[in-house]
C-alpha positions in Angstrom: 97.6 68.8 109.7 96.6 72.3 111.1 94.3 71.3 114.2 91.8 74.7 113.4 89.8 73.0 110.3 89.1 69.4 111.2 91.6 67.8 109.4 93.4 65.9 112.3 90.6 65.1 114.0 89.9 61.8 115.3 86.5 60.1 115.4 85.1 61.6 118.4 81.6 62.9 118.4 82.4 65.7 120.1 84.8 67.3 117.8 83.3 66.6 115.1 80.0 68.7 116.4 82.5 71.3 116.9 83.9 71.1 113.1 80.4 71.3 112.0 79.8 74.6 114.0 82.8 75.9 112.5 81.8 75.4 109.1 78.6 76.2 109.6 79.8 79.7 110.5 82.4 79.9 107.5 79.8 78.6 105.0 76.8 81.8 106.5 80.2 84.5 105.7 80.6 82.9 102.3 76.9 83.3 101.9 77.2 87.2 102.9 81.0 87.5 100.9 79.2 86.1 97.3 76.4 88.2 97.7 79.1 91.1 98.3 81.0 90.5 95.2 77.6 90.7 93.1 76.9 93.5 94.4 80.0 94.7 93.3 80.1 93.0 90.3 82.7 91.1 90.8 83.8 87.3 89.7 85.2 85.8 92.4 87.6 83.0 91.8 88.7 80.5 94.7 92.5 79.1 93.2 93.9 76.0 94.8 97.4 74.6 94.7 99.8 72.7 96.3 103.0 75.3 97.7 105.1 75.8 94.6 103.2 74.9 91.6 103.2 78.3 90.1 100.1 80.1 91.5 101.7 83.7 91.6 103.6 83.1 89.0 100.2 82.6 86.9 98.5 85.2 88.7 101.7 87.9 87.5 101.2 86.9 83.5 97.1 87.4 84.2 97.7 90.5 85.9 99.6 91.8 83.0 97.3 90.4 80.0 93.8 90.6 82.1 92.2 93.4 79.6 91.5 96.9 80.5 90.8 96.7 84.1 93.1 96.1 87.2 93.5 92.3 88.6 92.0 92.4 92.0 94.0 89.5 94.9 93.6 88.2 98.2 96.8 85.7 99.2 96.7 83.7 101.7 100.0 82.7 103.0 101.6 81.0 106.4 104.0 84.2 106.6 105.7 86.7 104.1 103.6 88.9 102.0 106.2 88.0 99.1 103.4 87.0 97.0 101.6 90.4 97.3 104.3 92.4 96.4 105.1 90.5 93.4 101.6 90.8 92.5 101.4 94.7 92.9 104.5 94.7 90.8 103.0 93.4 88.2 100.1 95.5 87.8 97.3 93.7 89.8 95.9 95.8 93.2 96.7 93.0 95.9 96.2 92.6 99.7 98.2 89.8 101.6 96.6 87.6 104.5 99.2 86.1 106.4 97.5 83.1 108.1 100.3 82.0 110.8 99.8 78.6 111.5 96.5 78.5 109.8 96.8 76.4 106.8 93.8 77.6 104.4 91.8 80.7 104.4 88.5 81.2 105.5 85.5 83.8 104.7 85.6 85.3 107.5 89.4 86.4 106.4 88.4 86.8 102.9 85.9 89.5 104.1 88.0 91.2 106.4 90.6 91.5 103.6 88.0 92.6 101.0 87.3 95.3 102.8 91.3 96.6 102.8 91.0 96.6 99.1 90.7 99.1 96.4 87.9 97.5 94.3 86.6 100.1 92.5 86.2 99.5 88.5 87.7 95.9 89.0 85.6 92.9 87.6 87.7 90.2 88.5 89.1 89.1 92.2 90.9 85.9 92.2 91.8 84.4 95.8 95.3 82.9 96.0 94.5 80.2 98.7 97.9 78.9 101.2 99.4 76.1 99.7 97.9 73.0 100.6 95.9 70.5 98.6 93.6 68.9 101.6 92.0 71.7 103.9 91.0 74.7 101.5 89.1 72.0 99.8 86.3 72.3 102.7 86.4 76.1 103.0 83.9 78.3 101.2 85.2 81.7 100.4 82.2 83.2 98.3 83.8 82.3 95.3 81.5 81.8 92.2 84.5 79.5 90.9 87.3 77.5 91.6 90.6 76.5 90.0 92.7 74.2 90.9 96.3 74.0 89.9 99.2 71.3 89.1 102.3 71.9 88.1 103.9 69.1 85.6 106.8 68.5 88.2 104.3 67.1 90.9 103.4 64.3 89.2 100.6 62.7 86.9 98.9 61.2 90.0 98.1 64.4 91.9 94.3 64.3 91.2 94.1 60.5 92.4 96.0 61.6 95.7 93.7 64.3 96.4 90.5 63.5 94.7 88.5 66.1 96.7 89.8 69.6 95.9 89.6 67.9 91.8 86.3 66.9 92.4 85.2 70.3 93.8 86.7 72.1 90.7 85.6 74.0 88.0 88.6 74.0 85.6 92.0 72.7 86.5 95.5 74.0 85.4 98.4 72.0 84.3 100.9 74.6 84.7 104.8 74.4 83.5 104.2 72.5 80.3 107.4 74.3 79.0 109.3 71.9 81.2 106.9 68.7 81.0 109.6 66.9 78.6 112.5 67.5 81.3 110.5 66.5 84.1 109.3 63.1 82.0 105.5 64.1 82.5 103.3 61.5 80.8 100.7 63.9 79.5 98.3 61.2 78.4 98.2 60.1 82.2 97.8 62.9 83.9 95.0 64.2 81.6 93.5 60.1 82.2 93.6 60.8 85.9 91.7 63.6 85.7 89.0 62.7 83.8 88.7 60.1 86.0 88.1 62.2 89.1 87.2 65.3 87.6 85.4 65.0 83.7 83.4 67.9 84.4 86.4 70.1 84.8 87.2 72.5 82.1 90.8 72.4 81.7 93.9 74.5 80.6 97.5 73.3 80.0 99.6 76.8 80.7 103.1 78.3 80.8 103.4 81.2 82.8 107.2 81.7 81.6 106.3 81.0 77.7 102.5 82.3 78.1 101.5 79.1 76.3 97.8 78.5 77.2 97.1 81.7 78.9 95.1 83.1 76.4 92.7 80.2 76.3 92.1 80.8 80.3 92.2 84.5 79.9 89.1 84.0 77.5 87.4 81.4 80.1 87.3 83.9 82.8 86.1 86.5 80.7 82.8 84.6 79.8 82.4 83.6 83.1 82.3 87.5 84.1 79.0 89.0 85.2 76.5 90.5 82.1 
């Protein structure tokens, strides 16, 4: 994988005192970064995909429906700030992290990039995490919670594949339901897999291009917003 967070490293006892170190570190900056966001008021939401199962395209429609007050994001991504920009078109105040070869982001970036944006009267931040469905799973950001996303096109099995982002998730999205029937997704499945790895999970089935489901998660995050 990425040889910075651990996840190619062998069985060495050496290394793996230095992976600990590392996320020692990571996990005192998340410490500092959530006590940051209350202080700000913020809800800080840590969301997880694979590359390409809709993330931005999720984050655009919340932007544009999230009530009242601007859509605060961090992305994380390997190069391009393509995500950003979409993002900013659509209404929400963003700030791209590009990560180079780094393949998850860390507090320590978070932080930095918190710092770069315009926060004032926003209540919601949502971190758009690099694509990857193994190494963000071990990274604390500060987030109070985290999402996880599949897209109907990756197949019903993703949660058994990867059982420890699911496991680590407050709610998990289906997204692209509108083209579940094309892609032959076996709902029933998918939604068995996941309550096999994950039944404490809330979870949403969505649409970003049809908006199916959206309101349902719009009204999630709002009750999970600071009093």
């Amino acid at each position: 994988m990425c040889g910075h967070c651990g996840c190619d490293v062998p069985v060495v006892p050496r290394r793996i005192d230095l992976q600990r170190n590392l996320l020692e570190r990571n996990d005192n900056q998340a410490l500092l970064n959530r006590l940051h966001f209350s202080e700000h008021g913020l809800l800080a939401v840590n969301l997880m995909s694979a590359p390409g199962s809709g993330k931005t395209a999720l984050l655009e429609e919340l932007a544009r429906r999230w009530p009242q007050r601007p859509l605060g994001v961090i992305v994380g991504d390997l190069a391009t700030d393509n995500d950003a920009r979409r993002l900013q078109q659509a209404g929400a105040r963003a700030h791209q992290i590009r990560t180079g070869d780094l393949c998850h982001l860390e507090a320590s970036q978070v932080a930095l990039a918190f710092a770069q944006l315009e926060h004032s009267g926003m209540n919601l931040l949502v971190i758009e995490n690099v694509g990857n469905l193994v190494c963000p799973a071990a990274f604390d950001l500060g987030e109070s919670l985290r999402l996880v996303l599949f897209s109907v096109t990756e197949g019903e099995d993703k949660p058994l594949k990867y059982p420890g982002l699911f496991q680590r998730a407050d709610a998990v999205v289906i997204s692209k339901i509108d083209l579940a029937e094309a892609a032959g997704f076996d709902r029933q499945l998918a939604l068995d897999n996941l309550q096999a790895v994950a039944p404490h999970a809330q979870l949403f089935e969505t649409s970003a291009r049809s908006g199916a489901g959206l309101a349902a998660l719009l009204g999630w995050l709002q009750d999970a917003l600071p009093s």
